[in-house]
Gaussian input, Z-matrix of N, CA and C with variables (Angstrom, degrees):
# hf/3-21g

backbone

0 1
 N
 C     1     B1
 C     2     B2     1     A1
 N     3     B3     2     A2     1     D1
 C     4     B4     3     A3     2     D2
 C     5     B5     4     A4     3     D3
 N     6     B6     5     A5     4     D4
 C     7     B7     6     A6     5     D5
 C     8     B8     7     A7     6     D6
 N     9     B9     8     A8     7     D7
 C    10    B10     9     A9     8     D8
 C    11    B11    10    A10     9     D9
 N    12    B12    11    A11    10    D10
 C    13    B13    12    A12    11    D11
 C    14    B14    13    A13    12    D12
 N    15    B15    14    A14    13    D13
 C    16    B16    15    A15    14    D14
 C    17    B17    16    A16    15    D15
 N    18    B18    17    A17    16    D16
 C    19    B19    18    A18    17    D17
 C    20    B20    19    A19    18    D18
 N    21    B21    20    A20    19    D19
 C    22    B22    21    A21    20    D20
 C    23    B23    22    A22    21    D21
 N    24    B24    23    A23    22    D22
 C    25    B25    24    A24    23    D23
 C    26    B26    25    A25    24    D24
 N    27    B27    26    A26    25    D25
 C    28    B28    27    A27    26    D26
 C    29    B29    28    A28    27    D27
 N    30    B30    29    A29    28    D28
 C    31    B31    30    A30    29    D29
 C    32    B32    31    A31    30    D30
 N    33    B33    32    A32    31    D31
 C    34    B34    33    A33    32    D32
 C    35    B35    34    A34    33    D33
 N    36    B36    35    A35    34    D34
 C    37    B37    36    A36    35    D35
 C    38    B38    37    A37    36    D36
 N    39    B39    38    A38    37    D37
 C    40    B40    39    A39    38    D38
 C    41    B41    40    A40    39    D39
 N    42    B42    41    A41    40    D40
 C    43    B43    42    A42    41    D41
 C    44    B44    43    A43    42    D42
 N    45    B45    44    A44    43    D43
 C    46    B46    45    A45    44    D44
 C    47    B47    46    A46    45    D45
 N    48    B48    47    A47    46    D46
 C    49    B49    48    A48    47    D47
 C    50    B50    49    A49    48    D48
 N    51    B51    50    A50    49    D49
 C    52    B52    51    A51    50    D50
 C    53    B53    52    A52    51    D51
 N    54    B54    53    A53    52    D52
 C    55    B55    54    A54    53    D53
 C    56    B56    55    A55    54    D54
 N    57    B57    56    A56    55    D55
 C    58    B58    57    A57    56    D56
 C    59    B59    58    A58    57    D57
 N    60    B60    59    A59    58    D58
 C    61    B61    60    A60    59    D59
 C    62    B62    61    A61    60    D60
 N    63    B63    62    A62    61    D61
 C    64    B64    63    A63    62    D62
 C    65    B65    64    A64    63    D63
 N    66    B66    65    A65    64    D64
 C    67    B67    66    A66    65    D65
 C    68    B68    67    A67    66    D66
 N    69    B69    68    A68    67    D67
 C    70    B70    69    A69    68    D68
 C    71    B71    70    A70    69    D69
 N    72    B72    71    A71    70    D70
 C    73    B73    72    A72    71    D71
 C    74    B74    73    A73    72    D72
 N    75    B75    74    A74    73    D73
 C    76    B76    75    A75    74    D74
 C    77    B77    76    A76    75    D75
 N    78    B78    77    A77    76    D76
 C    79    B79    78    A78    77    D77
 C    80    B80    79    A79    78    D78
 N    81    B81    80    A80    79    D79
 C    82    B82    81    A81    80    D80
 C    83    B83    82    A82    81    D81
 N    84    B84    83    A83    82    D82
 C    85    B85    84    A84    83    D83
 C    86    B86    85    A85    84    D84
 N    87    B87    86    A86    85    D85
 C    88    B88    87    A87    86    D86
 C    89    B89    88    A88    87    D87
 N    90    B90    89    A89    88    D88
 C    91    B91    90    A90    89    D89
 C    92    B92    91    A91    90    D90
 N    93    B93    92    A92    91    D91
 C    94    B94    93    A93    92    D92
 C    95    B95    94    A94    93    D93
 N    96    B96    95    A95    94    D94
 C    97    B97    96    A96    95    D95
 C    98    B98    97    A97    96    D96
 N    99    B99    98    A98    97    D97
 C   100   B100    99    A99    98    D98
 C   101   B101   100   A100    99    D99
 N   102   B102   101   A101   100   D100
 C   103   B103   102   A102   101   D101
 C   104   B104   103   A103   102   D102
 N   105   B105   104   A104   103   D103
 C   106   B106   105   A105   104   D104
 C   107   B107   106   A106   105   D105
 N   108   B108   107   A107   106   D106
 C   109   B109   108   A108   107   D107
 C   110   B110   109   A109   108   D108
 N   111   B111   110   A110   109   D109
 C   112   B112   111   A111   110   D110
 C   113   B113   112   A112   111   D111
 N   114   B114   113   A113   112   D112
 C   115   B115   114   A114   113   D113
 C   116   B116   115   A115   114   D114
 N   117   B117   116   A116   115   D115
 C   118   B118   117   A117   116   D116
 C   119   B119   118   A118   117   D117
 N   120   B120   119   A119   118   D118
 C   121   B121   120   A120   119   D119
 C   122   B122   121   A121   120   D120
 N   123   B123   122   A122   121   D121
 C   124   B124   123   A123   122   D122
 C   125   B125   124   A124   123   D123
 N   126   B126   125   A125   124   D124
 C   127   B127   126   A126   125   D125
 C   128   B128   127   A127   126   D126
 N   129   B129   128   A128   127   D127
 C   130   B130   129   A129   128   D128
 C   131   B131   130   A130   129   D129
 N   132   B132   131   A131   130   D130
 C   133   B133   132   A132   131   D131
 C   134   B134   133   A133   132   D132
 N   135   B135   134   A134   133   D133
 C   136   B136   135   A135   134   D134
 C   137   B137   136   A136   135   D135
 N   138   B138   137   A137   136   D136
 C   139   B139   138   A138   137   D137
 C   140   B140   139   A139   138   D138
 N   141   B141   140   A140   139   D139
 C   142   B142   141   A141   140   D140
 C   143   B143   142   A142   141   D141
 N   144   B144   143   A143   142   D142
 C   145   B145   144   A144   143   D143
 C   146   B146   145   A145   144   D144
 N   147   B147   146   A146   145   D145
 C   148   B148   147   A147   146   D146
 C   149   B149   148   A148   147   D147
 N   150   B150   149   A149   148   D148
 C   151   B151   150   A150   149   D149
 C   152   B152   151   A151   150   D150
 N   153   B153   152   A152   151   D151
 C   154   B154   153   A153   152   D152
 C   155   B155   154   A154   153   D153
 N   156   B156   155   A155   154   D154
 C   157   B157   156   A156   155   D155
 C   158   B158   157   A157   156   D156
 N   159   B159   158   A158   157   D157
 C   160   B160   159   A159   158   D158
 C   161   B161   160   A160   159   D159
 N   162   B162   161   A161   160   D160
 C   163   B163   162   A162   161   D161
 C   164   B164   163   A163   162   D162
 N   165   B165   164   A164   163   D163
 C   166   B166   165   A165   164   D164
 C   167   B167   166   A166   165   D165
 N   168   B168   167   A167   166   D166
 C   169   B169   168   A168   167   D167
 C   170   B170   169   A169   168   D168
 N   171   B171   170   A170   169   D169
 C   172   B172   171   A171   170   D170
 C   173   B173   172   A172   171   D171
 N   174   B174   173   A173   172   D172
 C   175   B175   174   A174   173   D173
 C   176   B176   175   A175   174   D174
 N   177   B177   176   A176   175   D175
 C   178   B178   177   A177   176   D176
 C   179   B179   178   A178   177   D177
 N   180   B180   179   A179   178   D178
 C   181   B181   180   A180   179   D179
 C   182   B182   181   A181   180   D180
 N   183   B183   182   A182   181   D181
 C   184   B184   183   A183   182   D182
 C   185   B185   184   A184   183   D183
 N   186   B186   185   A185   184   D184
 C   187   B187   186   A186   185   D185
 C   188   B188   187   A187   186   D186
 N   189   B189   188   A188   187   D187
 C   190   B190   189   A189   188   D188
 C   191   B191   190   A190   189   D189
 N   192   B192   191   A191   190   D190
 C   193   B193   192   A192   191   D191
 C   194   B194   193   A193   192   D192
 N   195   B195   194   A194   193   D193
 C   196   B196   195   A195   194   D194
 C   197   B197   196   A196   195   D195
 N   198   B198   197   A197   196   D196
 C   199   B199   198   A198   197   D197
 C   200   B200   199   A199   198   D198
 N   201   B201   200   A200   199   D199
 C   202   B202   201   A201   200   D200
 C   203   B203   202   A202   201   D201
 N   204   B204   203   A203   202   D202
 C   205   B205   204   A204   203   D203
 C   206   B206   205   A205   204   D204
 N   207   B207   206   A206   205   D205
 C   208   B208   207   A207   206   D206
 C   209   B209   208   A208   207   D207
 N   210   B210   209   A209   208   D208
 C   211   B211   210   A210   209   D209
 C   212   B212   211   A211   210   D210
 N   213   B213   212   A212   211   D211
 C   214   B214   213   A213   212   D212
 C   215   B215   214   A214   213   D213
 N   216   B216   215   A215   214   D214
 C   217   B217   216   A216   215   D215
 C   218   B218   217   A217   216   D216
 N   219   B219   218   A218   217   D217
 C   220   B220   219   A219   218   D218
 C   221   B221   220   A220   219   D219
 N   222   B222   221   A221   220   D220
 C   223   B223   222   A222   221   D221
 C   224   B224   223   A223   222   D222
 N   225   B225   224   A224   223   D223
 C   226   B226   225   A225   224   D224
 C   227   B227   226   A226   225   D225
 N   228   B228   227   A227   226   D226
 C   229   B229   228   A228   227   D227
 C   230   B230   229   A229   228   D228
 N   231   B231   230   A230   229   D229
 C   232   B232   231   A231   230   D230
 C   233   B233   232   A232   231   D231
 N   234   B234   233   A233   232   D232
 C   235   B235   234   A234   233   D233
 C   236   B236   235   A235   234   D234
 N   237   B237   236   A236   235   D235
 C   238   B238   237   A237   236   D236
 C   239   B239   238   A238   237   D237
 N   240   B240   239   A239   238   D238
 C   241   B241   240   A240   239   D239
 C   242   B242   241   A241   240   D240
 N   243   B243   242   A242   241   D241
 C   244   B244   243   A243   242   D242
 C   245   B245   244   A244   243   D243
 N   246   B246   245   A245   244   D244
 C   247   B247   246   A246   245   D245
 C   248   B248   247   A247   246   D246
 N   249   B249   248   A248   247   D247
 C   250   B250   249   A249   248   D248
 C   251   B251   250   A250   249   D249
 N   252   B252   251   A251   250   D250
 C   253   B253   252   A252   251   D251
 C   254   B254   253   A253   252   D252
 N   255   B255   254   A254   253   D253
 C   256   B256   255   A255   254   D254
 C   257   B257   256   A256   255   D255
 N   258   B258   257   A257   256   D256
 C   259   B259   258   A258   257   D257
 C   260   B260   259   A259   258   D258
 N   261   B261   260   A260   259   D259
 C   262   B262   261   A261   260   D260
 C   263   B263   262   A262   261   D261
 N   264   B264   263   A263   262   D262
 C   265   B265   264   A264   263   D263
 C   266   B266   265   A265   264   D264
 N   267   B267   266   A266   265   D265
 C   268   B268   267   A267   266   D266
 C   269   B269   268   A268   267   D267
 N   270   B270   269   A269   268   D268
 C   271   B271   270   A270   269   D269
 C   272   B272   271   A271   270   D270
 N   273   B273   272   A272   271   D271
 C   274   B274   273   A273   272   D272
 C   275   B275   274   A274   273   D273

   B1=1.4555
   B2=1.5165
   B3=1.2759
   B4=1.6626
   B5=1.6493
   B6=1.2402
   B7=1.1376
   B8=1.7347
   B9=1.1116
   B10=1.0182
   B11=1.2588
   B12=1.7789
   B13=1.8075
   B14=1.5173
   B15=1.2705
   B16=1.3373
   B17=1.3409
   B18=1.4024
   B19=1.7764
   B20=1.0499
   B21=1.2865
   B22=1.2760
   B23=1.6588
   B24=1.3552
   B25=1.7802
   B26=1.4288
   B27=1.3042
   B28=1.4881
   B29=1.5988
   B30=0.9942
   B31=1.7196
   B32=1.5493
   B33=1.1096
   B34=1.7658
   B35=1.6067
   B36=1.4533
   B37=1.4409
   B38=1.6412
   B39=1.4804
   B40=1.4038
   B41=1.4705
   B42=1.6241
   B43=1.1757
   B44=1.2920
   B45=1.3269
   B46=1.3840
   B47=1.6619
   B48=1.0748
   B49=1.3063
   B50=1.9747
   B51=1.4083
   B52=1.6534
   B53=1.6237
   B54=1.6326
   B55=1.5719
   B56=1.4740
   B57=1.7759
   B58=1.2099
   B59=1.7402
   B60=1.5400
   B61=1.4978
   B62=1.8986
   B63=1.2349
   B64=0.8564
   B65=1.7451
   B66=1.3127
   B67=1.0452
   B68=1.6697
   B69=1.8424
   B70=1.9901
   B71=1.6089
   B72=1.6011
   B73=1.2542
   B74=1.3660
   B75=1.2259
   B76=1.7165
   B77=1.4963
   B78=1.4072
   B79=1.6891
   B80=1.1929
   B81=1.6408
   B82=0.7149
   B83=2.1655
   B84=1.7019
   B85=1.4082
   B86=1.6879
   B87=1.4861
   B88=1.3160
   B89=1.3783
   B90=1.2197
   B91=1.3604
   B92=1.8579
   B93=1.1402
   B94=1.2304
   B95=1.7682
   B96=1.2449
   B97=1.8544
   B98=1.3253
   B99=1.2991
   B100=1.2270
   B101=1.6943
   B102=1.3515
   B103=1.6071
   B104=1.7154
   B105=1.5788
   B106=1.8407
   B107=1.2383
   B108=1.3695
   B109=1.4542
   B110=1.6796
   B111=1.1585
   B112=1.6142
   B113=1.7297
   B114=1.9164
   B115=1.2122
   B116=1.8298
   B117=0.9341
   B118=0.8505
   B119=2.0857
   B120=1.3651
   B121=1.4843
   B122=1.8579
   B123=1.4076
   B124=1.0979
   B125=1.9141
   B126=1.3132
   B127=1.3646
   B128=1.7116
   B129=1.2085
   B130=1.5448
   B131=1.9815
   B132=1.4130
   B133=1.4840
   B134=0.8933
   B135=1.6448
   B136=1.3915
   B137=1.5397
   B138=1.4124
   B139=1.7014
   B140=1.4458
   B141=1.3193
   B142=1.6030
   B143=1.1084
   B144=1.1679
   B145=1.5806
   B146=1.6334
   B147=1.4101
   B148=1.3652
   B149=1.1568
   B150=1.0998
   B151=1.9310
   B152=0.9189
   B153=1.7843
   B154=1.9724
   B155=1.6486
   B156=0.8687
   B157=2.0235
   B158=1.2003
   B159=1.4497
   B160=1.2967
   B161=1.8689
   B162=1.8062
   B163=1.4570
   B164=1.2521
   B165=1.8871
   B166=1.3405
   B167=1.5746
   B168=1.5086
   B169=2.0436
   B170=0.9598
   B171=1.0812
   B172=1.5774
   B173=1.9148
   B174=1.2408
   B175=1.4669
   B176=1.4034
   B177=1.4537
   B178=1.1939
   B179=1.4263
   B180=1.1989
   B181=1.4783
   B182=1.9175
   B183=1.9291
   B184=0.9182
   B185=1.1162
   B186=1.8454
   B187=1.3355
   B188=1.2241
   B189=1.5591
   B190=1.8631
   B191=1.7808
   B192=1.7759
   B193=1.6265
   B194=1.1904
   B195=1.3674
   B196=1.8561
   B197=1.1254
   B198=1.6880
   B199=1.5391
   B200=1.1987
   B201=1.1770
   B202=1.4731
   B203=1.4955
   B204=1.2236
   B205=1.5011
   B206=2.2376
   B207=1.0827
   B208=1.5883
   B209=1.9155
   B210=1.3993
   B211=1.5259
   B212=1.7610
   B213=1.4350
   B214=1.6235
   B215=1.0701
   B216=1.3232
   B217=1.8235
   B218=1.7618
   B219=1.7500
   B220=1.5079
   B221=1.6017
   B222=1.3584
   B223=1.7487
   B224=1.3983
   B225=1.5234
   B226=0.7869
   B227=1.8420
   B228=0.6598
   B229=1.8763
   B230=1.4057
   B231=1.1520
   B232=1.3870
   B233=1.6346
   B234=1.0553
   B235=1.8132
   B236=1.6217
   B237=1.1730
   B238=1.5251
   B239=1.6529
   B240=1.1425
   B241=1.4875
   B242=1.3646
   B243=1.0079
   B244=2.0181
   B245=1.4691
   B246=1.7843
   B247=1.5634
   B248=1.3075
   B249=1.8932
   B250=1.6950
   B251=1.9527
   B252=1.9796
   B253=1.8122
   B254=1.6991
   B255=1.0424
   B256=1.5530
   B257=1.5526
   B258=1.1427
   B259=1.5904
   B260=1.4925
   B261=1.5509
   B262=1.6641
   B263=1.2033
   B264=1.7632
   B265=1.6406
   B266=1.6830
   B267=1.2616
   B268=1.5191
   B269=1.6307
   B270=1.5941
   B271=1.5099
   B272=1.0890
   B273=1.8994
   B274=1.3463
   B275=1.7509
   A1=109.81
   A2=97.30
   A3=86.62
   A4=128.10
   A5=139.38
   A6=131.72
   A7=146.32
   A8=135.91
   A9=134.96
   A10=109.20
   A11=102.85
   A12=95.41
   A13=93.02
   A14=106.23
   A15=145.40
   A16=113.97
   A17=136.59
   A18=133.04
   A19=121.18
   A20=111.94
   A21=105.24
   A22=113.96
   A23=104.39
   A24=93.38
   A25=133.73
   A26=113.96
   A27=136.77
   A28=100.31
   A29=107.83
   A30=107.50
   A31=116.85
   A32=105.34
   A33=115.77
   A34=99.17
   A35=121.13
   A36=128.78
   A37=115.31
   A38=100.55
   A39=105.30
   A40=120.21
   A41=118.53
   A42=126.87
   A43=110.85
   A44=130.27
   A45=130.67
   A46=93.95
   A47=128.55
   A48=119.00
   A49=101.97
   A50=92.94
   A51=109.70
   A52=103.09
   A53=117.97
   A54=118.37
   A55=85.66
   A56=105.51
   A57=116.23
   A58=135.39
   A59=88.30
   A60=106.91
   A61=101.31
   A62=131.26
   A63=150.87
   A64=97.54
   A65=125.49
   A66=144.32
   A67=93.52
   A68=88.11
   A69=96.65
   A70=89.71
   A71=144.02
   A72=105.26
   A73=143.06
   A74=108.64
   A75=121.92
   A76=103.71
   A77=109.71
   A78=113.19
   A79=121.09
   A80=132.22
   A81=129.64
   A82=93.76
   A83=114.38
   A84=90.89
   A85=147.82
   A86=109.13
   A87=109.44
   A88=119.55
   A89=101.57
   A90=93.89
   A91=100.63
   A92=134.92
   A93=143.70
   A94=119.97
   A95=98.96
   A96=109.03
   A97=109.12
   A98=117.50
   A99=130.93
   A100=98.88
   A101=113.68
   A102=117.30
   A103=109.62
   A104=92.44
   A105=104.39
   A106=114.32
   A107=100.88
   A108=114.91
   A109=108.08
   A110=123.80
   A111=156.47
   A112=106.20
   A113=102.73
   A114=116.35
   A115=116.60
   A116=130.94
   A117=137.52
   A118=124.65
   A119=111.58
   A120=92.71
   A121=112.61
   A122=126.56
   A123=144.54
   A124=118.42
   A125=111.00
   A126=109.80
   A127=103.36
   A128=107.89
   A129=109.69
   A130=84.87
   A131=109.29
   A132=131.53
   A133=138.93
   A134=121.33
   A135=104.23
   A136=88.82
   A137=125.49
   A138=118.68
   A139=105.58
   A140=114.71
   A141=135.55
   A142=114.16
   A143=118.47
   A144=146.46
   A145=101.49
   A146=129.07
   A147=127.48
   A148=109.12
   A149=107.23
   A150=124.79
   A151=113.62
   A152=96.14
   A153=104.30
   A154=109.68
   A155=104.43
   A156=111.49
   A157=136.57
   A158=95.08
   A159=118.36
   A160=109.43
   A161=102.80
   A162=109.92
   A163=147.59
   A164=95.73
   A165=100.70
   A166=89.65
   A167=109.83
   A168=115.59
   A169=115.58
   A170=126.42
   A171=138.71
   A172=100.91
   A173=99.24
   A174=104.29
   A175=117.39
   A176=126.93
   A177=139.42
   A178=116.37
   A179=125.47
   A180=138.24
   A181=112.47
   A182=111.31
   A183=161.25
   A184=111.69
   A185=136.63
   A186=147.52
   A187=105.56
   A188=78.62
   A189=123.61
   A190=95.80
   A191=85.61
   A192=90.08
   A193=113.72
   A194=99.68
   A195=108.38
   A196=105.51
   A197=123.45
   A198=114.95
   A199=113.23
   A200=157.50
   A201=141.08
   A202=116.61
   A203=122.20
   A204=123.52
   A205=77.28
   A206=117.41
   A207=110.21
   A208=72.75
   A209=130.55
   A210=108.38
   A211=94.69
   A212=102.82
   A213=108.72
   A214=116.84
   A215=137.16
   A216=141.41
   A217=96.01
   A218=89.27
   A219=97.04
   A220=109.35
   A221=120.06
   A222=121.64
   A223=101.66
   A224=117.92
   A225=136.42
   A226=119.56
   A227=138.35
   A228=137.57
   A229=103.92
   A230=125.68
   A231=166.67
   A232=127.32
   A233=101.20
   A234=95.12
   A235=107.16
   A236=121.15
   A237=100.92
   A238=109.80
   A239=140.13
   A240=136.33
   A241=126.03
   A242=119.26
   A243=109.10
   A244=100.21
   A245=84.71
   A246=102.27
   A247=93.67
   A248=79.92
   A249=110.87
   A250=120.41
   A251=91.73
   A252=105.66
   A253=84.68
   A254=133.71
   A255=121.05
   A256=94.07
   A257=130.00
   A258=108.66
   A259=117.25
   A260=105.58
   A261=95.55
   A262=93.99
   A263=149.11
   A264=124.03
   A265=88.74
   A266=116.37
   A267=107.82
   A268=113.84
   A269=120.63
   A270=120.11
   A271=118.37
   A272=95.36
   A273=105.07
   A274=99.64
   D1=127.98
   D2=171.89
   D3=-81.40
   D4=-12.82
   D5=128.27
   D6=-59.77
   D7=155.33
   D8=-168.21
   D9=-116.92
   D10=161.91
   D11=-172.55
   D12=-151.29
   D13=155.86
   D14=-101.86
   D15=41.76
   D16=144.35
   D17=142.87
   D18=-109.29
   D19=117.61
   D20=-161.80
   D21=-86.48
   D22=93.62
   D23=-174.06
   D24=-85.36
   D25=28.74
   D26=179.16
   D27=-53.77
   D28=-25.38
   D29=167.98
   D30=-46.52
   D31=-36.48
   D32=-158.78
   D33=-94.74
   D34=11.80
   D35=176.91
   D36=17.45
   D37=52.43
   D38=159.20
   D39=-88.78
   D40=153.16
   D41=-169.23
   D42=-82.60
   D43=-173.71
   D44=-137.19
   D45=-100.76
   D46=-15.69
   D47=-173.84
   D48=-148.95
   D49=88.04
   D50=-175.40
   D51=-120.00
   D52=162.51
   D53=-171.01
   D54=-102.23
   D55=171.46
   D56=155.86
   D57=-33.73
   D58=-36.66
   D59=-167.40
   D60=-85.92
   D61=-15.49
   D62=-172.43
   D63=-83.30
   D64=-59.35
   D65=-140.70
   D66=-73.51
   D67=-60.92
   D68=-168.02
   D69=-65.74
   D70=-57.99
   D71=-175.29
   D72=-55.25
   D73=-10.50
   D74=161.04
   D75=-55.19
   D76=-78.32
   D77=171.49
   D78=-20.62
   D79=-66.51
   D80=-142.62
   D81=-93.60
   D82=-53.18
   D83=148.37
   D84=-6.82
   D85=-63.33
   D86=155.51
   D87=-127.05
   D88=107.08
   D89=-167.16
   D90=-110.61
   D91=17.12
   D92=157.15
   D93=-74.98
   D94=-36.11
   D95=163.97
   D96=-72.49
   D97=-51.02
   D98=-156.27
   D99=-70.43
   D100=-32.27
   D101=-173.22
   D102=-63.10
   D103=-39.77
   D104=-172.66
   D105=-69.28
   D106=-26.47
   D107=-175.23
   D108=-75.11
   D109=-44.21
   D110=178.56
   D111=-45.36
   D112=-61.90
   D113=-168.95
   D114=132.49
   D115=-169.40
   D116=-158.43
   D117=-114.11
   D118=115.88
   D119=-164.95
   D120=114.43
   D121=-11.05
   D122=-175.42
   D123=-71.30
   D124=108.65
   D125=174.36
   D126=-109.18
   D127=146.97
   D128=-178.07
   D129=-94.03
   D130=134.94
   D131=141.36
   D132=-86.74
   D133=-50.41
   D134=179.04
   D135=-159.85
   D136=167.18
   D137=147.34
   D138=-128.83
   D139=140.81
   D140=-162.01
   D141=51.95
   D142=66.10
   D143=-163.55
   D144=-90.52
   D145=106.54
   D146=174.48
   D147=-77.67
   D148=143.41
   D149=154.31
   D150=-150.40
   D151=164.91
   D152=174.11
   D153=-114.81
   D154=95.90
   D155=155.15
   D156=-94.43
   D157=120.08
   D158=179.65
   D159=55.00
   D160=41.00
   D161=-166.11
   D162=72.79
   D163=1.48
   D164=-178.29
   D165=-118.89
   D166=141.08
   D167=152.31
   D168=-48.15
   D169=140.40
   D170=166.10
   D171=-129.73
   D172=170.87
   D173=160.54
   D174=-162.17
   D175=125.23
   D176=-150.20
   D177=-98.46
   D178=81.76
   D179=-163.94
   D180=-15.58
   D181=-52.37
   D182=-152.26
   D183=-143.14
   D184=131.45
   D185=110.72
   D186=-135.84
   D187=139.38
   D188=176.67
   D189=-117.78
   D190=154.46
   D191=157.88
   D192=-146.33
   D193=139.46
   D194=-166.95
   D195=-82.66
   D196=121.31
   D197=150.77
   D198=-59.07
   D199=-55.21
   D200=-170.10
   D201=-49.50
   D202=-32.91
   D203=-142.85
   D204=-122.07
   D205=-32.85
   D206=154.74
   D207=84.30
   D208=39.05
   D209=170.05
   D210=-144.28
   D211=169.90
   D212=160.06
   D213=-80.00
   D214=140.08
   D215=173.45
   D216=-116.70
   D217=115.97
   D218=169.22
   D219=-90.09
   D220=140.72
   D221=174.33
   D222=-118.12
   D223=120.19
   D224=171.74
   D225=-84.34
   D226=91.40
   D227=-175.84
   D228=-62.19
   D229=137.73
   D230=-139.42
   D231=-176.47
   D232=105.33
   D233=178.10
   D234=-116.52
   D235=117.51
   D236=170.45
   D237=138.93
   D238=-161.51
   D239=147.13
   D240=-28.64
   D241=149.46
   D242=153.53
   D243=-83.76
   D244=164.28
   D245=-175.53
   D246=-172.46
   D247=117.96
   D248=173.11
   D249=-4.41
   D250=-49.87
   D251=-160.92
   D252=-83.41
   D253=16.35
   D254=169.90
   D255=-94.25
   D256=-53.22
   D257=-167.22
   D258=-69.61
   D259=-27.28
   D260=179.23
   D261=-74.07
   D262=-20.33
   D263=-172.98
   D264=-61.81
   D265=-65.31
   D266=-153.80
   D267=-64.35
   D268=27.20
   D269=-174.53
   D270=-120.85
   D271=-1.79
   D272=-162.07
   D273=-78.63

């Protein structure tokens, strides 16, 4: 796989109890750690990036686009458990 899992974002020295919205402005703050940390090939596009699919709004926490992989990678932020309705957001 060409991504990796876990990330460990202890880089972004947030405290123990931060929101989503907390999180991506860390990211986007440093986003030169955050790239190494990410992988290799990473352009930042946009953060809270609107679109319309298939007629419905969405909004994309995160997009990057990889030169290697020649695609956009949307990042969705998540703090907490998984949950089932997280993979269908990112399938949509």
């Amino acid at each position: 796989m060409f991504f990796k899992d876990p990330y460990l974002l202890d880089i972004l020295d947030l405290k123990d109890n931060y929101l989503e919205a907390d999180l991506e402005k860390a990211i986007l703050v440093d986003l030169q750690k955050f790239f190494l940390e990410f992988g290799r090939g990473f352009a930042f596009v946009d953060s809270q990036k609107r679109m319309n699919i298939g007629g419905e709004d969405v909004v994309l926490d995160l997009l990057f686009y990889n030169r290697i992989l020649k695609r956009l990678v949307a990042v969705e932020l998540k703090i907490g458990s998984f949950k089932a309705a997280y993979k269908g957001q990112m399938e949509l």
